[in-house]
C-alpha positions in Angstrom: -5.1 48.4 -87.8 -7.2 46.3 -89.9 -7.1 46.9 -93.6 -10.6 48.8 -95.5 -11.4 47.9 -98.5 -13.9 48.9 -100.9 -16.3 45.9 -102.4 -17.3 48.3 -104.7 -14.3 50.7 -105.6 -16.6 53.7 -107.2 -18.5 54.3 -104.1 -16.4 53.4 -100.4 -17.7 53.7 -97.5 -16.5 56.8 -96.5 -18.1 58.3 -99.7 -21.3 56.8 -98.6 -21.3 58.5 -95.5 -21.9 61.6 -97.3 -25.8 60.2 -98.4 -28.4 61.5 -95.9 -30.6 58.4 -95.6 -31.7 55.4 -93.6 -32.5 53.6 -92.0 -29.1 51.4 -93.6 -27.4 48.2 -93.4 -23.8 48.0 -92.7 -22.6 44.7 -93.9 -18.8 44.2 -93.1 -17.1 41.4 -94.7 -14.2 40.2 -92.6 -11.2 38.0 -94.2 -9.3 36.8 -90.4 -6.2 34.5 -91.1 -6.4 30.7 -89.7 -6.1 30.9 -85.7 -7.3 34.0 -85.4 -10.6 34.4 -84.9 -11.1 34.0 -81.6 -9.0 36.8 -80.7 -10.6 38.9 -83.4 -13.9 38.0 -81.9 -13.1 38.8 -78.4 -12.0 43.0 -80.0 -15.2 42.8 -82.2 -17.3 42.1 -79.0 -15.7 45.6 -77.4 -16.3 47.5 -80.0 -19.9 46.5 -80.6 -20.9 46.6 -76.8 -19.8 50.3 -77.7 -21.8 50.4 -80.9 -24.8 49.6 -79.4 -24.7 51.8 -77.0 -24.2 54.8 -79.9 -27.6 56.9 -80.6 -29.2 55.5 -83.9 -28.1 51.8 -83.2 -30.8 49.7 -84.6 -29.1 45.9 -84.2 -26.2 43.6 -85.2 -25.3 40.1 -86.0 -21.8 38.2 -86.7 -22.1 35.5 -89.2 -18.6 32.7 -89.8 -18.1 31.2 -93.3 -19.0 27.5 -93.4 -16.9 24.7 -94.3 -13.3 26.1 -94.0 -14.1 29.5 -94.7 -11.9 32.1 -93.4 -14.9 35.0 -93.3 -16.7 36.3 -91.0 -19.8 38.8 -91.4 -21.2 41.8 -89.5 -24.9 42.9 -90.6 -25.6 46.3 -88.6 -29.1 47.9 -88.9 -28.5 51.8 -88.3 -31.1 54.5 -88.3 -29.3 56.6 -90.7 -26.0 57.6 -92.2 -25.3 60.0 -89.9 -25.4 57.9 -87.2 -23.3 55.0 -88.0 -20.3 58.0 -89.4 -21.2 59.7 -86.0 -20.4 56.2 -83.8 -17.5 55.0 -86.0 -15.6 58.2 -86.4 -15.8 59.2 -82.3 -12.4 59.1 -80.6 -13.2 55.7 -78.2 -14.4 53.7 -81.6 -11.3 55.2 -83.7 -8.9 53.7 -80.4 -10.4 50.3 -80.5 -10.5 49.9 -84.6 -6.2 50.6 -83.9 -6.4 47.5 -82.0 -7.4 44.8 -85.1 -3.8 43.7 -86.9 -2.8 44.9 -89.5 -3.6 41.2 -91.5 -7.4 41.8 -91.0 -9.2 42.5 -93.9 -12.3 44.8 -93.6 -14.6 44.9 -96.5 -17.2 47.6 -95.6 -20.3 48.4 -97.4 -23.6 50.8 -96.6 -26.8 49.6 -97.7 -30.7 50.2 -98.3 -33.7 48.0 -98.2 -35.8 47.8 -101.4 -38.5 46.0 -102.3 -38.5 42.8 -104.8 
């Protein structure tokens, strides 16, 4: 299983699915070794055919580092919280998350929109 890690270590993810809010952004940082990332991006596609079939999916994109990057990005709009702990903890999403090696590095974050 891929490896979580916190991009801000006083508030993980999992502590973040405790706030009652959205709509959110789940932006998911991805560090995938040289020569991997088409296999990576052939699991990712499973899992987010079944994401966006979860209640409170909004949308996704997958963005790749430039240059010689070895990063790729998810951006997932949710409609809350609740929704996105609801989808990602479920049995079927748990099952295919077991499936990424253990030398991918997830960096997970929650987010909301403000104005500037």
């Amino acid at each position: 299983m891929a490896k979580l890690q916190s991009l801000d270590p006083h508030t993980p993810m999992f502590a973040q699915f405790k706030e009652e809010t959205g709509p959110i952004v789940l932006a998911n940082t991805f560090l995938v070794p040289k020569g991997r990332a088409e296999s990576f991006l052939a699991l990712f596609q499973r899992q987010a055919e079944f994401m966006k079939a979860q209640p409170g999916f909004v949308s996704l994109q997958m963005h790749e580092g430039t240059g010689d990057s070895q990063l790729l990005m998810n951006i997932a709009v949710w409609e809350s919280t609740e929704a996105l702990a609801r989808a990602f903890g479920s049995p079927e999403f748990q099952r295919m998350a077991a499936e990424s090696p253990d030398d991918i590095v997830s960096y997970p974050h929650i987010f909301e929109q403000i104005n500037v």
